[in-house]
C-alpha positions as CSV (number, residue, x, y, z in Angstrom):
1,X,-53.8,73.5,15.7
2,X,-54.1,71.4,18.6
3,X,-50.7,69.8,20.0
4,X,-50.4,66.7,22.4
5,X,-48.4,68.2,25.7
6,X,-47.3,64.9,26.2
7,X,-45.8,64.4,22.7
8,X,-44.2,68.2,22.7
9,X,-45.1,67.5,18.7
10,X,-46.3,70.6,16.2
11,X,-47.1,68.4,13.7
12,X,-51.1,67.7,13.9
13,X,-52.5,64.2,14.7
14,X,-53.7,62.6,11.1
15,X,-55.2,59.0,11.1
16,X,-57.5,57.2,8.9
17,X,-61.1,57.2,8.6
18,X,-62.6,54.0,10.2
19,X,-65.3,54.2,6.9
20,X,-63.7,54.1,3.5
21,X,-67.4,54.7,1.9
22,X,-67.6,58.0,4.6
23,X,-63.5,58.7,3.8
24,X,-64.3,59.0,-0.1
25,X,-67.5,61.4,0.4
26,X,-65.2,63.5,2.8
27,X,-64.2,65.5,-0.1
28,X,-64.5,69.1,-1.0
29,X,-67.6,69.4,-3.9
30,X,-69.2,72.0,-5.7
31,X,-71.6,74.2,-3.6
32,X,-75.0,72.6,-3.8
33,X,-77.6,74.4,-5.1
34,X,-79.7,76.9,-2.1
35,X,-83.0,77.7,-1.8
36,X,-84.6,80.4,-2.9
37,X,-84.0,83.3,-0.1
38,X,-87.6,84.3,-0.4
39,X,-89.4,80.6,0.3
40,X,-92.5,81.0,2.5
41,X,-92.7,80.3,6.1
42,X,-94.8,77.8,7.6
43,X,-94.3,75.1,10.6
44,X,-93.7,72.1,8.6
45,X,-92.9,72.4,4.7
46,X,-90.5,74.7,2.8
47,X,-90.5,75.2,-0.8
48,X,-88.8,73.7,-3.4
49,X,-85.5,74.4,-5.2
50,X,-83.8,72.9,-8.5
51,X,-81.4,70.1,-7.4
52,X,-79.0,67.9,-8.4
53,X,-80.9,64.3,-9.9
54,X,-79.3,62.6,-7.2
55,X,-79.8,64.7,-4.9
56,X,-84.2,65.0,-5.3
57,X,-85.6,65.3,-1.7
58,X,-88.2,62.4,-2.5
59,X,-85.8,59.6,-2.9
60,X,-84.7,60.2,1.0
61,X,-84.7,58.2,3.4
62,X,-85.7,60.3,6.9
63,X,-83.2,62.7,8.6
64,X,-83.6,63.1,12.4
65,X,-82.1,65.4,13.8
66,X,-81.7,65.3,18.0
67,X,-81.0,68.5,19.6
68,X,-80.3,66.7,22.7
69,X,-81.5,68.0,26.0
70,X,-78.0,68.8,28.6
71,X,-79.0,71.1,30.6
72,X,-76.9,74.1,29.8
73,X,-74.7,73.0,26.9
74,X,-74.8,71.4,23.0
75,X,-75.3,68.7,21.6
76,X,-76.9,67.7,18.5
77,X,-77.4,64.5,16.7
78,X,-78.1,63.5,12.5
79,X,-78.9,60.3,11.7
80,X,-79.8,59.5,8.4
81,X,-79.6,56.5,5.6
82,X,-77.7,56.8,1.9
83,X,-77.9,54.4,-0.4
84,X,-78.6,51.7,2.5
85,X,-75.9,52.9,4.6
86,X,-76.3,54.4,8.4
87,X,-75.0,57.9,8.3
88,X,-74.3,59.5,11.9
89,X,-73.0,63.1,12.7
90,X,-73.2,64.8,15.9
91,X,-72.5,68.3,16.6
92,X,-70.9,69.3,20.3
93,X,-70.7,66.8,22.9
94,X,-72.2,68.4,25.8
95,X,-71.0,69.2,29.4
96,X,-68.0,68.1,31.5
97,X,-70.2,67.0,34.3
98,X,-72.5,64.7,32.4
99,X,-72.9,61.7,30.4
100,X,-76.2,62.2,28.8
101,X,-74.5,62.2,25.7
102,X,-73.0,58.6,25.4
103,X,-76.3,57.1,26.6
104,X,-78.7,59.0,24.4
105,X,-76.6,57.8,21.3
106,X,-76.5,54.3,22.9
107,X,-80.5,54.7,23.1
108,X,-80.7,55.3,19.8
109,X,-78.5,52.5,18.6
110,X,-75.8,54.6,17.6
111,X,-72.5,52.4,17.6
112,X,-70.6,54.5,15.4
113,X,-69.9,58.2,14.5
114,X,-68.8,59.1,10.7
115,X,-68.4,63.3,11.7
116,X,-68.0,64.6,15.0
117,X,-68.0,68.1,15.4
118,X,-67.0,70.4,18.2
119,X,-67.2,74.1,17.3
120,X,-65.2,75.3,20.0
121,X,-63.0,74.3,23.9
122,X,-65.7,75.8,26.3
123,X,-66.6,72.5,28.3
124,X,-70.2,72.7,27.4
125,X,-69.5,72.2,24.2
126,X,-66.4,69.7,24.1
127,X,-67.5,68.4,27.9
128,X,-67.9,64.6,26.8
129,X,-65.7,64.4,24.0
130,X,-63.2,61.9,25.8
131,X,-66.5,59.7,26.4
132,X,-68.1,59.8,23.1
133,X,-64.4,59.1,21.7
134,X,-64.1,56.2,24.0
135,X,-67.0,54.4,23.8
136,X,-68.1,54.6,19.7
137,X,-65.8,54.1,16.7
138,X,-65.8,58.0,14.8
139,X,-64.2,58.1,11.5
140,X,-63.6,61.9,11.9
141,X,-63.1,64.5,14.5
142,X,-63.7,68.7,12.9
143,X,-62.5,71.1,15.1
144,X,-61.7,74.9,14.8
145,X,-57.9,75.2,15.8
146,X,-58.3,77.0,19.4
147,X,-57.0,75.0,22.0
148,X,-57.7,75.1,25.7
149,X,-56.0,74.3,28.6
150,X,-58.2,72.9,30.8
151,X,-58.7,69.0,32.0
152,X,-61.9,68.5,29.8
153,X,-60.5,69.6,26.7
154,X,-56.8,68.0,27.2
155,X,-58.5,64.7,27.9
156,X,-60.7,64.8,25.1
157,X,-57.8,65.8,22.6
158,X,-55.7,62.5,24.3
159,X,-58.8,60.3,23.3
160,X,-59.0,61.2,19.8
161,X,-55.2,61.0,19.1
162,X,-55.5,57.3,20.7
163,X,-58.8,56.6,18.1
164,X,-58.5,55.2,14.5
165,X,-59.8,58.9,13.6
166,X,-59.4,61.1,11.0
167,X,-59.1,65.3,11.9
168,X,-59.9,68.2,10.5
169,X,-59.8,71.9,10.7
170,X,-62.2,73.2,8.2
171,X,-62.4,76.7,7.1
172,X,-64.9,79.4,5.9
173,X,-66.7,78.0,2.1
174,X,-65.6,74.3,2.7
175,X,-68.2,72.5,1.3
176,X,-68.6,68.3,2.4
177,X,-71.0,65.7,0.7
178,X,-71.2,62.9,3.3
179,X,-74.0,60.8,1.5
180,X,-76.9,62.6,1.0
181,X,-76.3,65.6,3.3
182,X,-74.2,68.8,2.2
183,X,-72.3,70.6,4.8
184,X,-71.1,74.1,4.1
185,X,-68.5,75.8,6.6
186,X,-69.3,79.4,7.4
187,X,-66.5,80.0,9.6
188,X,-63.8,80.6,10.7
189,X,-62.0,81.5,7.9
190,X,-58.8,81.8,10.3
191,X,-58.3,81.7,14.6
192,X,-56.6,84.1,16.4
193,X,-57.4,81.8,19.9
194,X,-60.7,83.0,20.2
195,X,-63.0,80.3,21.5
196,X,-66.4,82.1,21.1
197,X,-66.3,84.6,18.2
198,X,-64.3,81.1,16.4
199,X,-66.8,78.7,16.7
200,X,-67.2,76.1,13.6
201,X,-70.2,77.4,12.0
202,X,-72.1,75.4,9.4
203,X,-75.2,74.9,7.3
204,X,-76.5,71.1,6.9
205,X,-79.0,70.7,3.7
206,X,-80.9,67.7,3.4
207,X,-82.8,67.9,0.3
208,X,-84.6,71.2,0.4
209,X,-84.2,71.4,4.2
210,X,-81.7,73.0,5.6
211,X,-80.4,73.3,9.6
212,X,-77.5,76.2,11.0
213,X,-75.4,76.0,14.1
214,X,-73.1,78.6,15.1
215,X,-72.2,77.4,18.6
216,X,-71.1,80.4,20.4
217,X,-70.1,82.6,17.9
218,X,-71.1,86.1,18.9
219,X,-73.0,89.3,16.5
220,X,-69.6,90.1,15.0
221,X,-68.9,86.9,13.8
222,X,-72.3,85.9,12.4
223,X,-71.9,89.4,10.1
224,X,-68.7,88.3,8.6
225,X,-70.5,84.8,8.2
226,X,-73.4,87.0,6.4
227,X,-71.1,89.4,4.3
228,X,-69.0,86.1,3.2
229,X,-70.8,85.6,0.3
230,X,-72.2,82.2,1.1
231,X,-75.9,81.8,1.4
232,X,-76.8,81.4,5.5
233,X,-80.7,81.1,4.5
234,X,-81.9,78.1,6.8
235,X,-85.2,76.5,7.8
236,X,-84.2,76.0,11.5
237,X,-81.9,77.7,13.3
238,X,-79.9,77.1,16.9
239,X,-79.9,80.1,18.1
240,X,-76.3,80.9,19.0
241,X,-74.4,80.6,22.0
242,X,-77.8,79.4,24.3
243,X,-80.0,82.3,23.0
244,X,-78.0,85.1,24.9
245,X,-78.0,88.2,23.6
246,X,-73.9,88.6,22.5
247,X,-75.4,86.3,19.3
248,X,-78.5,86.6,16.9
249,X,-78.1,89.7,15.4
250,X,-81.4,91.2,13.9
251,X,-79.9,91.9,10.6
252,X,-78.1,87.9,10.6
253,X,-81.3,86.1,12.0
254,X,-83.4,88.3,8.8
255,X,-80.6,86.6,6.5
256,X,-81.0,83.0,8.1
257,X,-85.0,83.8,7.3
258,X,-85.5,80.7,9.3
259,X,-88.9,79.2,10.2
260,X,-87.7,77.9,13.4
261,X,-85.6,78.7,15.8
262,X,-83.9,76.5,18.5
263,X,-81.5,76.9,21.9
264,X,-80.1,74.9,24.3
265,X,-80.0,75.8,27.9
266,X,-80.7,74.7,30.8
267,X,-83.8,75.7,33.0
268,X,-83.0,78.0,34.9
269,X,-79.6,78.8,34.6
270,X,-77.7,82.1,36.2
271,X,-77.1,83.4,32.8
272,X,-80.8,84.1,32.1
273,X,-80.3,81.7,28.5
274,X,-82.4,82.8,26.7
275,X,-82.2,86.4,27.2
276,X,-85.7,88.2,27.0
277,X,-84.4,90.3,24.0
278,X,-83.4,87.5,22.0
279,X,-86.8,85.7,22.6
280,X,-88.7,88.7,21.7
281,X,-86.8,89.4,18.4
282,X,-87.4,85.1,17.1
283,X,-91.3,85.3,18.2
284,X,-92.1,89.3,17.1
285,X,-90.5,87.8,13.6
286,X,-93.3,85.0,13.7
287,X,-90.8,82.2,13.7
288,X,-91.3,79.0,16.0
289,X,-89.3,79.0,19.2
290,X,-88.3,75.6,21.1
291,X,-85.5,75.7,23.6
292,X,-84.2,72.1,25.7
293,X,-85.1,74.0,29.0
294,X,-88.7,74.3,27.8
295,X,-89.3,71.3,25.9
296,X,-86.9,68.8,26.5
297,X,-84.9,66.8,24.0
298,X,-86.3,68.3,20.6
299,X,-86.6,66.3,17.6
300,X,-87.0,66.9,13.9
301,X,-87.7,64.6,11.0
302,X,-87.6,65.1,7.7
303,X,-87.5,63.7,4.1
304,X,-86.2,66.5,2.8
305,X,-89.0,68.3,1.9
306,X,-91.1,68.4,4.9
307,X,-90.6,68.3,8.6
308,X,-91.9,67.0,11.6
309,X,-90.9,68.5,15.3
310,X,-91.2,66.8,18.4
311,X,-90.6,67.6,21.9
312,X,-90.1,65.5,25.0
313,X,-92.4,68.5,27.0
314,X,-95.4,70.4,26.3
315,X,-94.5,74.5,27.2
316,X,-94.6,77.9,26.3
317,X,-91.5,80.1,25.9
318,X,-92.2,84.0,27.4
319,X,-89.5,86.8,27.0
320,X,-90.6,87.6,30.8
321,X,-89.0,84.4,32.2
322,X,-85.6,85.6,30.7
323,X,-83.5,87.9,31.6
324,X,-82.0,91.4,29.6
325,X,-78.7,91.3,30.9
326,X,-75.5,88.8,29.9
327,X,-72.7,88.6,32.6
328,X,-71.7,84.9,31.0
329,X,-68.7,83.6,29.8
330,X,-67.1,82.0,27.0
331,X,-68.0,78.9,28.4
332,X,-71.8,79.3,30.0
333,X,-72.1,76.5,32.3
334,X,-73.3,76.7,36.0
335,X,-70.3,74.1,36.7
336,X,-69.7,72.5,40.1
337,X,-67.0,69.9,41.0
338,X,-68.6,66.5,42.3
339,X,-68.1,68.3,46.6
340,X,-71.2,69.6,47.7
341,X,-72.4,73.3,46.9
342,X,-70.4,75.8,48.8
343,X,-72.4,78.3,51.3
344,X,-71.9,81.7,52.6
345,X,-69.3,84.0,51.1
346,X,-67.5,81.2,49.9
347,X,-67.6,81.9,45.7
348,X,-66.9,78.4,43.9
349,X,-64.6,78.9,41.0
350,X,-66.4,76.3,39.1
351,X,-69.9,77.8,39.2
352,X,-69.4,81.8,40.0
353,X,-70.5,84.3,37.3
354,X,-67.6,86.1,35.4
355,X,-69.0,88.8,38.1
356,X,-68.9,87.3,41.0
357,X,-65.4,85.6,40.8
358,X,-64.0,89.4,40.5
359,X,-64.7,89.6,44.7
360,X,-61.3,87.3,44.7
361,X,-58.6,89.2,44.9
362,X,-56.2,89.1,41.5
363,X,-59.4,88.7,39.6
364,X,-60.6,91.4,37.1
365,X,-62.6,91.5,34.5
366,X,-60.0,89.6,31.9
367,X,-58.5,87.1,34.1
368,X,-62.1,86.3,35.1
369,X,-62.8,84.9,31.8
370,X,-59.6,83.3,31.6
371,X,-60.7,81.2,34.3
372,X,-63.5,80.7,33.1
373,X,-62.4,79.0,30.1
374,X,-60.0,76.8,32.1
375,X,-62.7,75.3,34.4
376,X,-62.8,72.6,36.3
377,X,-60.2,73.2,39.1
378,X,-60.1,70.3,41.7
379,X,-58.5,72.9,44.0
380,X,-57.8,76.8,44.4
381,X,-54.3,75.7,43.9
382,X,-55.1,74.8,40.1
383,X,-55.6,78.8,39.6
384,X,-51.8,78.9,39.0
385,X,-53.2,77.7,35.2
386,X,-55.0,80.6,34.9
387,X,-52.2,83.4,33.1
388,X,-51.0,86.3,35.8
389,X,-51.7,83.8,39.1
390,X,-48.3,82.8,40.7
391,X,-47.9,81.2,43.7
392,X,-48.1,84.8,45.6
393,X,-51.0,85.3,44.6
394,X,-52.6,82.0,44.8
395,X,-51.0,82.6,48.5
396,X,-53.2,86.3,48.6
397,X,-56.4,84.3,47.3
398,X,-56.4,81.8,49.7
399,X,-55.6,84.0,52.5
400,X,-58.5,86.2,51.8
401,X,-60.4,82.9,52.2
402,X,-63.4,84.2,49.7
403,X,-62.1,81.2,46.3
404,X,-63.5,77.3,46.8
405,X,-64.3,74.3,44.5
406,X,-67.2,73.7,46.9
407,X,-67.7,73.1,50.5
């Protein structure tokens, strides 16, 4: 549970909803009824499942569903009608550095936000938070629990305790009707404080189409997800944590069944997102690949029976342009502070690999993470937030002269 530093308060931050139509569908429901696990597989339809009468996909209005392109981090928008009313969710709110965010909502005439979700701290998932908070009325904020120190995620938390929104930790088999889209939570079912393997995790069914995110939950957590009992079988899925291979296990991606699969990265990027081996496994499975690096912002429409994808770029995803190995972090960003690039030996402790930052002295393999997760430092004298670093060794690390925030 997340606590305001400045409040020194344990008790968590509860407001009201801005919507009283959204605050009333907030409720737990009965599971809705899944698809059959064994529906055929083909680019644009999915087959059909008994419903609910209210719930028939052809008395929908069109879902779209914006997998946002931000370089290397998440973000993912619904928007949808029920019953006349606008229905928006969006799922991760990109990276620290950016504001794509904020303005592709405003393009799309978003002017409010009934769900936000962030499934976990990293930056490149809860990097605009304090934006998106401050510049749209959201009626609720779902997190997992697991805090992070850095700047990006204690501004964001300070926004949402100063909104009109609502909060929420949801857990493992929560189930959410918010109009005519079910939402089930697949994890966690607790936090222990870790980011990753603790992502929120859920399954969004519209009609007889259904989307999963995972965020950067990792192969151990997607097989408690599968041996939870609740039904992960999905027509698209975001391949977790930016298609490396620490996520999409074979036996959890045969479960999902999906038809497509998606990932956000950006092009590029040091971690070689996607990694060959996770590419190879979605396209040898003869399910559709897209991925923001290739193609852009990705969009799918549907009415909840059929679906439409479209991409901002024409391109062709190869396993050969990836690479086999994953150095990356909890938090998978090439991050730099707004000073130039730094050159030589100088390693910037915004963008270095989990790898590279152990040439500092102090750093191994655990603290490297650690920093990691705390990023973005405006100076090497910010390491003292990282756990272990004193002012000694902050003293050691600078007189080595190898740790910058860019030259």
């Amino acid at each position: 549970m997340w606590q305001n530093p400045d409040q020194g308060s344990t008790n968590q931050q509860t407001v009201t909803n801005h919507s009283e139509s959204v605050k009333e569908s907030l409720q737990d429901k009965e599971k809705p009824n899944e698809k059959d696990s064994n529906q055929s597989e083909t680019n644009t339809t999915n087959s059909k499942s008994d419903e609910e009468p209210d719930k028939k996909s052809n008395s929908l209005s069109d879902l779209k569903v914006h997998y946002i392109d931000v370089e290397q981090a998440d973000a993912t928008l619904f928007q949808y009608k029920s019953n006349g009313e606008q229905y928006t969710i969006l799922f991760d709110t990109g990276d620290w550095q950016g504001n794509e965010v904020a303005n592709y909502l405003s393009a799309q005439g978003v002017s409010a936000i009934d769900v936000l979700i962030v499934s976990h701290a990293d930056a490149d998932h809860s990097g605009q938070l304090a934006e998106v908070m401050n510049t749209f009325d959201v009626g609720e904020v779902w997190m997992s629990g697991n805090e992070s120190s850095s700047q990006t995620f204690q501004q964001g938390m300070k926004a949402v305790l100063a909104s009109d929104a609502g909060y929420d930790e949801p857990r493992t088999g929560d189930t959410f009707e918010i109009g005519t889209m079910d939402i089930t939570v697949l994890h966690p079912g607790s936090i222990s404080g870790n980011t990753n393997e603790e992502s929120i995790s859920a399954k969004f069914t519209y009609g007889d189409v259904s989307f999963l995110f995972t965020g950067d939950a990792g192969r151990d957590s997607e097989m408690e997800m599968l041996n939870s009992g609740n039904n992960v079988n999905a027509d698209i899925v975001q391949l977790g944590h930016h298609g490396s291979n620490t996520s999409s296990n074979p036996a959890f991606i045969d479960a999902v069944s999906p038809e497509v699969a998606i990932y956000s990265a950006g092009a590029d990027n040091q971690y070689g997102h996607p990694h060959a081996e996770v590419v190879s496994l979605i396209q040898n499975a003869g399910i559709k690949l897209f991925g923001t690096d290739v193609h852009g912002t990705i969009v799918v429409t549907t009415d909840g029976n059929d679906y439409s994808i479209q991409t901002k770029d024409d391109g062709t995803i190869s396993p050969s342009s990836s690479s086999s190995s994953d150095n990356s972090s909890s938090n998978d960003k090439n991050e730099s502070t707004e000073n130039k690039a730094s050159t030589g030996d100088c390693i910037n402790i915004n963008k270095a690999s989990s790898e590279k930052l152990q040439e500092i002295i102090h750093i191994g393999p655990a603290r490297s993470e650690d920093l990691i997760k705390l990023r973005p430092y405006q100076s090497v004298s910010d390491l003292t937030d990282v756990s272990g670093i004193g002012p000694s060794r902050i003293s050691d690390i600078k007189s080595q002269g190898l740790a910058c925030t860019g030259g």
